[in-house]
C-alpha positions as CSV (number, residue, x, y, z in Angstrom):
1,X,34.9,-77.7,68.4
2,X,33.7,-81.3,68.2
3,X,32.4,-83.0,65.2
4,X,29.2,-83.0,62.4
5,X,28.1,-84.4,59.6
6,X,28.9,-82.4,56.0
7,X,25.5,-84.1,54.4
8,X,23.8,-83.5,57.0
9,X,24.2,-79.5,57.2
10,X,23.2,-79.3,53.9
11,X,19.9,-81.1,54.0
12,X,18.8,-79.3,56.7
13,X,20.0,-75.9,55.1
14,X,18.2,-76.8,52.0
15,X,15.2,-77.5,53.4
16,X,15.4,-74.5,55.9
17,X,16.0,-72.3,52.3
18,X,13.3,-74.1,50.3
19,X,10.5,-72.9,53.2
20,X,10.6,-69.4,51.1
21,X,12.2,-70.3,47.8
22,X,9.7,-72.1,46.0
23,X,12.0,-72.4,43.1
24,X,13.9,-75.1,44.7
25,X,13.6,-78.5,43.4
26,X,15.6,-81.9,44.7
27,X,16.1,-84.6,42.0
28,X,17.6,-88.1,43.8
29,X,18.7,-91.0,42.8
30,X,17.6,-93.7,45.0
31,X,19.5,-92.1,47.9
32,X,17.4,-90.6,50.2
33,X,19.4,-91.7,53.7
34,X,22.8,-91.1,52.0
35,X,21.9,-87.9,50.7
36,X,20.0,-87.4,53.9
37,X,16.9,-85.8,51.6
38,X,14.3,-87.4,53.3
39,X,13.2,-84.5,55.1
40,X,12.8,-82.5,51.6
41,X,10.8,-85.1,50.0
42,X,8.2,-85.2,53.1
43,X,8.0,-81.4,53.3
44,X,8.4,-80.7,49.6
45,X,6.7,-83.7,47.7
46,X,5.7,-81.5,44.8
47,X,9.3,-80.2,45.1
48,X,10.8,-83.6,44.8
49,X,11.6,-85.8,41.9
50,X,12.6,-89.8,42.4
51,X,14.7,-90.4,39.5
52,X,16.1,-94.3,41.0
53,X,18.9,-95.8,40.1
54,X,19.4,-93.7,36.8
55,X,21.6,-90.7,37.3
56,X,21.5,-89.7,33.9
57,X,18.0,-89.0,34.1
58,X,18.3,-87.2,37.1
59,X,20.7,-84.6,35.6
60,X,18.6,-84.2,32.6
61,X,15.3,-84.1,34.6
62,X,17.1,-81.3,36.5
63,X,18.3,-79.6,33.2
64,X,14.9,-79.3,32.4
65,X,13.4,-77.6,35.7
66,X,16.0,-74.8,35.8
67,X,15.4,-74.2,31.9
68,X,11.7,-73.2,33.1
69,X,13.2,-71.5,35.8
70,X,13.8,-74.0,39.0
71,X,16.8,-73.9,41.0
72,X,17.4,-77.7,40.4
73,X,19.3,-79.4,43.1
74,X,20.6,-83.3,42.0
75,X,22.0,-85.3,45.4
76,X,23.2,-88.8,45.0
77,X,26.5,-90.6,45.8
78,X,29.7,-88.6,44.2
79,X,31.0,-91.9,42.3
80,X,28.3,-92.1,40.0
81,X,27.2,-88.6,39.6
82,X,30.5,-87.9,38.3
83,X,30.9,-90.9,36.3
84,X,27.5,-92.6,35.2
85,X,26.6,-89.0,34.2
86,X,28.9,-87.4,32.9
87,X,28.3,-86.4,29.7
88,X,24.6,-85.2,31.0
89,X,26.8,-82.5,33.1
90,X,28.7,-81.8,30.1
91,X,26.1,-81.0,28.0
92,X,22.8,-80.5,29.7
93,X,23.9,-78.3,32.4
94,X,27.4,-76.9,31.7
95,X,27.2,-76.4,27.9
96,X,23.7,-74.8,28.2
97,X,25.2,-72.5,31.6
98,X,21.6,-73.7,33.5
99,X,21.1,-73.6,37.1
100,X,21.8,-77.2,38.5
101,X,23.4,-78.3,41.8
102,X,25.0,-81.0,41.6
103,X,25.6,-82.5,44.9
104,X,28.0,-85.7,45.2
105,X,27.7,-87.1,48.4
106,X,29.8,-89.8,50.2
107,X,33.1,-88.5,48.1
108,X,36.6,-89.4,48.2
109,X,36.6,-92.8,49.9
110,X,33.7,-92.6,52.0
111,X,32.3,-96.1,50.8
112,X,35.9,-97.3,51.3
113,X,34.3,-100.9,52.2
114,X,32.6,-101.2,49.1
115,X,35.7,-101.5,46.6
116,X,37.2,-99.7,43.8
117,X,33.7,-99.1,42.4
118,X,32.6,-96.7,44.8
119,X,35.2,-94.1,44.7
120,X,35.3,-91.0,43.6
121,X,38.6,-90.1,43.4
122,X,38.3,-88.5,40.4
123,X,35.7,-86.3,40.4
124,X,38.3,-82.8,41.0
125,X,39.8,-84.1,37.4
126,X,36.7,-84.3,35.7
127,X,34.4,-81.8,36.3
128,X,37.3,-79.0,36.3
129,X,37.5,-79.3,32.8
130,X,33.5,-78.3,32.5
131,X,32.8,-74.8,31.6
132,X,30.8,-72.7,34.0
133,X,30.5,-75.3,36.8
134,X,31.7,-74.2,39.8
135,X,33.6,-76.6,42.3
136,X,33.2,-76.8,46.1
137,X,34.7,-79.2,48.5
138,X,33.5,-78.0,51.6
139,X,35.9,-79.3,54.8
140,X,33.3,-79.2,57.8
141,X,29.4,-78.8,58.9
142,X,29.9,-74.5,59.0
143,X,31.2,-74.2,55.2
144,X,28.8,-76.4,54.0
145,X,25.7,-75.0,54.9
146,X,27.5,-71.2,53.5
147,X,28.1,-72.5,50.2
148,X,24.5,-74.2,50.4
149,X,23.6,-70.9,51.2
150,X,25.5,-69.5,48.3
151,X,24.0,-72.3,45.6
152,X,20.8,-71.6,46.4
153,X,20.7,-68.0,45.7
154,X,23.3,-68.3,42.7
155,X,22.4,-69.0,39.1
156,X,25.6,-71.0,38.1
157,X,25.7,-74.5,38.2
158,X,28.4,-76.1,40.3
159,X,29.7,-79.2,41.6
160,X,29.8,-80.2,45.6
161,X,31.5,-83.2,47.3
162,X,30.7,-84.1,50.5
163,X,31.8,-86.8,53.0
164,X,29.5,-89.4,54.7
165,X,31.0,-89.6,57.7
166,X,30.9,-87.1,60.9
167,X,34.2,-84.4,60.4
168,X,35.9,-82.5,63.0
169,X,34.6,-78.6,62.9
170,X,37.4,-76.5,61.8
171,X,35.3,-73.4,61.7
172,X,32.9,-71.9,64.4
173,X,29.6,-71.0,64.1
174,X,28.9,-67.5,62.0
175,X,32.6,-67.9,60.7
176,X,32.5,-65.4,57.8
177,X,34.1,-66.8,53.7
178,X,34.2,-65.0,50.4
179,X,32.6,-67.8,48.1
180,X,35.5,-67.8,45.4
181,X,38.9,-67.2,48.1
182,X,40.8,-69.6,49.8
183,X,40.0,-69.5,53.9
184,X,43.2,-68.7,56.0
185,X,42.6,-71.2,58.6
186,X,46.4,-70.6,60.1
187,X,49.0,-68.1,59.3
188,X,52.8,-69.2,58.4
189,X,56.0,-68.1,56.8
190,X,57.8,-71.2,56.4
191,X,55.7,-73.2,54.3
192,X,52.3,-73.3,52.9
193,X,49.7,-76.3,53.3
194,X,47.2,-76.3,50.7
195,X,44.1,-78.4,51.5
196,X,40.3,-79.4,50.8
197,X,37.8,-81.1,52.1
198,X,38.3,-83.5,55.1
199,X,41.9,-83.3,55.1
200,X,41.7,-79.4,56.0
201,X,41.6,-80.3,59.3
202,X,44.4,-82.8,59.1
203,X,46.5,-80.0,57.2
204,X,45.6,-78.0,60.9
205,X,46.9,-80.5,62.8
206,X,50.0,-80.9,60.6
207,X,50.7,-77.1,61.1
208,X,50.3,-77.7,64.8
209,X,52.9,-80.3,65.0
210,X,55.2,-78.1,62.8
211,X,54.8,-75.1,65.6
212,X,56.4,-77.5,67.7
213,X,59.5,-77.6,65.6
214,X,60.1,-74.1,65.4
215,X,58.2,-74.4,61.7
216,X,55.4,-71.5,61.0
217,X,53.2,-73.4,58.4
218,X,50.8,-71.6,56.6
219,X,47.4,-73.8,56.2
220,X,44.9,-72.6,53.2
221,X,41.1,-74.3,53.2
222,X,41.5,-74.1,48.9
223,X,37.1,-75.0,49.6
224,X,36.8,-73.5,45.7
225,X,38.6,-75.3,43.2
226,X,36.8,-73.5,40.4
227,X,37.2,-70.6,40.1
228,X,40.6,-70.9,41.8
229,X,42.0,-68.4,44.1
230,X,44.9,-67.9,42.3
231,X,46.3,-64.9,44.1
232,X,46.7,-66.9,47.3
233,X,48.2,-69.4,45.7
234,X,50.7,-67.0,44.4
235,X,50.8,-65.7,47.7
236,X,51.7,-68.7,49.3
237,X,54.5,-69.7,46.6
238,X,56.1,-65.9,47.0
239,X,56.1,-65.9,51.0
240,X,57.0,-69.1,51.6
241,X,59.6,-71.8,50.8
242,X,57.7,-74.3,49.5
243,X,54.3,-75.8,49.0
244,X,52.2,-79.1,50.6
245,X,48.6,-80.2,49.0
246,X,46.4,-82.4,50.4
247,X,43.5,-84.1,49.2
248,X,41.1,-87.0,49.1
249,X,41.6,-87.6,45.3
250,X,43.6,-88.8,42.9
251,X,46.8,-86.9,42.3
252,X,46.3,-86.8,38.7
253,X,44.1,-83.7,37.7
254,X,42.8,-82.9,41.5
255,X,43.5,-79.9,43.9
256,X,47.6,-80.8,43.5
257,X,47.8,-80.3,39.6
258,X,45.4,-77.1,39.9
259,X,48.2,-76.1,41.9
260,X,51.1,-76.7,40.2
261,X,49.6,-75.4,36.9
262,X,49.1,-71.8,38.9
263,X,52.7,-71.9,40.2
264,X,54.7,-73.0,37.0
265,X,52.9,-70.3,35.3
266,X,53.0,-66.9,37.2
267,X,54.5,-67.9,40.4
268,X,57.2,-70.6,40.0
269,X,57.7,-72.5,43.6
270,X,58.7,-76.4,44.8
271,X,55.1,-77.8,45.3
272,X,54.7,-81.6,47.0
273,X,51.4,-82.8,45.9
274,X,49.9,-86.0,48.2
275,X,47.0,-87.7,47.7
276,X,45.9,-91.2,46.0
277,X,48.2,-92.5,43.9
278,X,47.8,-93.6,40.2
279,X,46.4,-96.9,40.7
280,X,44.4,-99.5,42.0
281,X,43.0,-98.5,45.9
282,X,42.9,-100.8,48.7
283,X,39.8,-101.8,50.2
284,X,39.2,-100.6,53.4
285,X,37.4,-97.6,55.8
286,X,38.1,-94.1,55.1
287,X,40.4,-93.7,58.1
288,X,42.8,-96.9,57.4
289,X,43.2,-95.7,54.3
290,X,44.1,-92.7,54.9
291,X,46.7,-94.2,57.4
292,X,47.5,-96.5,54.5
293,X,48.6,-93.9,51.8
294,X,49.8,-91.4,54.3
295,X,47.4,-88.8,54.4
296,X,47.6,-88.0,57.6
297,X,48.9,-85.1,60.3
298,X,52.1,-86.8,61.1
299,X,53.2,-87.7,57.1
300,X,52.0,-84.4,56.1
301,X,54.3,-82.3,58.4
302,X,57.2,-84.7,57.3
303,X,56.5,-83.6,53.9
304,X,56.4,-80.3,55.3
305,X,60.1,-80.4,57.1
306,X,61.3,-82.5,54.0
307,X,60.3,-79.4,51.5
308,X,61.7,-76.6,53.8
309,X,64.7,-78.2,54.1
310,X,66.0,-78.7,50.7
C-alpha cells in the first residue's frame, strides 16, 4: 500500500480542521520543518505561537490558551517534550485536566544519528503515569490523521508520538478504529503479537512469516496505550498460547510492562516483551538499529516460535 510520512498526515489534517475550528491554536518550539507546521503558521499566523527553544514555555503558553477556551496543539521533537517539560505536562495540563495536544514528533529513534540525547525512548514510561492524558502512538499515515481527527474534537489532553521518517501503510484509506480499542490488523490462534507504532507493520510481516510455518499469529495495532484496551489483551492471553510486544521504547515502563501488568492481574499468560534494552543505545539510523537490537520481522517470529513452543 506503499509508504507516507506520520508527521506529515497530521499537519495537513490539522490545518485542513483548523479552516473551521477557530479554536485551534499550534504552539512550536523552534521546529517548524520537523514538526512539518509551517503550513499552519502561514495560514494561521494569529493561530500560531513561536515559543523557540524553550519547551517549557510552550506547554505552559498552551495551558493558558485552552484555560480561555483554545484547543491548544504543542508540536516539537518527542525527546524534549517529554523530558525538558515534564513537569509543565504534569501540572499545567494533566493536573488541571485542560485541553492540550501534545504532539512529540521524530519519537523512538528517529534522530538515531544524533546520539543518546535525542531519544525518546522513554516517553510510554513517563507520561503513562499522568492522570487524564491520553496516549497515542499512531503506526502509519491513515491512523494518524483519525486520532488528529479525534484530538481535535476531544477535550482531553493526550500525548502523540510520531516518527520522522516515511512508514509503510498498514491501513487503507477510510479504514474505520474505535479511538480507545486495539486495531485487529491480522487474526491468529496460536499466538498473539502486540504492537505500536512503526513496528506494527513489522509485527505484520512477522505474522506473515509465521503463516508459513503452519503458525496463525494473531497481530494487535495496541495505537492507545492510555486508556488501554484491556479486554483484548485479555483476549489475546485467553485464546492464545502466549504473548509477543513490540516497540520502539525502552522495555522498562513502555507498551511491554502495560502488558504484563494487565495479564498478571486478570488474565495470567507467558508474555515476551522486546524492545530497547536497559542501557546505553548505539548510535546509528533508525533502521540499523533496529537490525541491531532485533526488532525486526525475522527476530520477532523467532520469539514467536520460541513462546509457542515451550
Amino acid at each position: 500500500m506503499g509508504r507516507s510520512s506520520c508527521r506529515r498526515a497530521f499537519s495537513s489534517t490539522i490545518e485542513s480542521l483548523a479552516e473551521n475550528d477557530k479554536s485551534i491554536f499550534m504552539v512550536c518550539t523552534d521546529s517548524r520543518g520537523s514538526a512539518t507546521v509551517s503550513g499552519f503558521a502561514q495560514k494561521y499566523p494569529e493561530r500560531f505561537v513561536e515559543a523557540g527553544i524553550a519547551e517549557q514555555n510552550a506547554v505552559g503558553i498552551a495551558a493558558g490558551l485552552a484555560a480561555v477556551g483554545g484547543t491548544a496543539f504543542v508540536a516539537g521533537p518527542a525527546c524534549f517534550l517529554s523530558a525538558r517539560s515534564y513537569e509543565q505536562i504534569k501540572i499545567d495540563v494533566a493536573y488541571n485536566n485542560f485541553n492540550v495536544k501534545i504532539i512529540g514528533v521524530s519519537a523512538g529513534v528517529s534522530y538515531g544519528p544524533l546520539g543518546e540525547t535525542h531519544s525518546a525512548l522513554h516517553d510510554f514510561a513517563s507520561m503513562r503515569t499522568l492522570p487524564n492524558l491520553e496516549i497515542f502512538a499512531p503506526s502509519d499515515a491513515v491512523l494518524t490523521a483519525y486520532i488528529t481527527k479525534y484530538l481535535a474534537k476531544s477535550e482531553n489532553p493526550a500525548y502523540m508520538r510520531l516518527g520522522r521518517g516515511d512508514v509503510e501503510n498498514v491501513y487503507p484509506e477510510g479504514e474505520n478504529f474505535d479511538t480507545n480499542k486495539a486495531k485487529l490488523v491480522a487474526e491468529g490462534s496460536d499466538v498473539a503479537i502486540i504492537a505500536c507504532g512503526e513496528m506494527v507493520f513489522l509485527a505484520k510481516m512477522a505474522a506473515e512469516q509465521l503463516a508459513q510455518s503452519g503458525i496463525s499469529a494473531r497481530v494487535l495495532d495496541m495505537f492507545c496505550l492510555k486508556p488501554a484496551d484491556t479486554e483484548a489483551i485479555c483476549k489475546a492471553a485467553i485464546e492464545t498460547r502466549g504473548i509477543v510486544t513490540i516497540e520502539e521504547h525502552s522495555v522498562c515502563g513502555g507498551l511491554g510492562e502495560l502488558v504484563c501488568g494487565v495479564t498478571s492481574r486478570f488474565c495470567p499468560a507467558r508474555v515476551d516483551v522486546m524492545g530497547f534494552p536497559d542501557e546505553e543505545r548505539k548510535v546509528g539510523g533508525n533502521t540499523q538499529l533496529f537490525e541491531y537490537y532485533g526488532l525486526t520481522p525475522e527476530n520477532i517470529a523467532a520469539r514467536a516460535r520460541k513462546l509457542v513452543s515451550l
